[in-house]
C-alpha positions in Angstrom: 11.5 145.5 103.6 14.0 147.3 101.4 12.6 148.8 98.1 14.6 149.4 95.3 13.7 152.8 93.0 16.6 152.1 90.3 14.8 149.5 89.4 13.1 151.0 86.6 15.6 154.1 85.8 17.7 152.4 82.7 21.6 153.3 83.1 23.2 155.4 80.6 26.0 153.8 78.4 29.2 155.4 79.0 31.3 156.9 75.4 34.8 156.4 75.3 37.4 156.9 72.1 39.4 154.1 70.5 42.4 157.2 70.6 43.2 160.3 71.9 43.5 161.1 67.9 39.5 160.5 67.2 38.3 162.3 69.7 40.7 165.2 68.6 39.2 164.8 65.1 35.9 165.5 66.3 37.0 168.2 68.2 38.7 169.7 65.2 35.0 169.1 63.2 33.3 173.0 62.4 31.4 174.4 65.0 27.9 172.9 63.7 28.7 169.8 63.0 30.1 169.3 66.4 27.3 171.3 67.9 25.7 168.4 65.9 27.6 165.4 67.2 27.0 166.6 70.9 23.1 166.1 70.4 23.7 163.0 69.2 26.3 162.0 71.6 23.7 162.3 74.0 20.8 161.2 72.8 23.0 157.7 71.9 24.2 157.5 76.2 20.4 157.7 76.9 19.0 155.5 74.3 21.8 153.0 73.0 20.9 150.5 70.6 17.4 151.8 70.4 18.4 154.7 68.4 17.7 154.7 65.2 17.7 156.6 61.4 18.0 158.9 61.1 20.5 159.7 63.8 22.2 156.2 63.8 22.4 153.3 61.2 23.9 149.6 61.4 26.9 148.0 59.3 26.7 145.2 60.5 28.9 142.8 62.6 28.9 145.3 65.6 29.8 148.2 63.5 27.2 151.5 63.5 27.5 154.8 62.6 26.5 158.3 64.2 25.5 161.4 61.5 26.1 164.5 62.8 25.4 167.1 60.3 25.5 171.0 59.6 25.5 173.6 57.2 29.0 173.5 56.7 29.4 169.9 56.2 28.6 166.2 57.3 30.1 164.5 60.0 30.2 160.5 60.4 31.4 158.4 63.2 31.6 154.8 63.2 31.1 153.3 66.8 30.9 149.8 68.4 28.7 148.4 71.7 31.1 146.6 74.3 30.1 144.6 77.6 28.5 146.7 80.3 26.7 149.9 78.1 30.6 150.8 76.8 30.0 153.0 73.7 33.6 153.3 71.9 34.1 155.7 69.2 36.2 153.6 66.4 36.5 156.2 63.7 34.8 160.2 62.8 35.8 162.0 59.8 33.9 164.6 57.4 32.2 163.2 54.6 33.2 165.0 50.8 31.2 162.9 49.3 27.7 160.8 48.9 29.1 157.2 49.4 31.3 156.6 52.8 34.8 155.9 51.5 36.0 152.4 51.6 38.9 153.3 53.2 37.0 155.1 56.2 35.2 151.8 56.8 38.0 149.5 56.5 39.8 151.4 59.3 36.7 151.1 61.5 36.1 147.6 60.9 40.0 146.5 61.8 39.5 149.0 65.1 36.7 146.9 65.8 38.2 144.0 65.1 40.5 145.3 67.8 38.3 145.9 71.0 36.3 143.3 69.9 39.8 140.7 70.4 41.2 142.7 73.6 
């Protein structure tokens, strides 16, 4: 009789980036905030949806968004769920403000619009 020990060991959701250009974005981000991001990086492969504020909040329609932070600034990516535990990173800028700029949510909700359509 075989026995299966995966069975109870949840997979990790895999991250990939929408562009070459995002992820080089992020990379660009000051050392804290990316420091930051990693943390959160990782704690989104092991725990998916399930994580929560303050680390992760829903848009809606598919669209969340990871909040890396530091002393020198605040980081936000925005970052969809596809078939088969994909993570894909849409969009990550530096916030200069309180309120997330229109425009930095438009351009994540037409990327998503995107994957979601391929």
């Amino acid at each position: 009789m075989a026995v299966s020990i995966s069975a109870n060991i949840p997979m990790p959701f895999s991250v990939t980036y929408f562009h070459e250009r995002v992820l080089a974005e992020v990379q660009a981000w000051p050392v804290d905030v990316l420091a930051d991001y990693a943390r959160l990086i990782e704690l989104l492969v092991e725990y998916g949806p399930d994580l929560r504020l303050p680390h992760s909040r829903a848009f809606g329609d598919g669209l969340f968004e990871l909040r890396p932070k530091g002393r020198s600034g605040i980081g936000r990516v925005f970052y969809c769920y596809l078939v088969g535990k994909r993570v894909i990173v849409l969009h990550a800028f530096i916030k200069k403000s309180q309120q997330t700029p229109d425009r930095e949510l438009k351009l994540a909700r037409k990327r998503l619009k995107e994957v979601q359509h391929d």
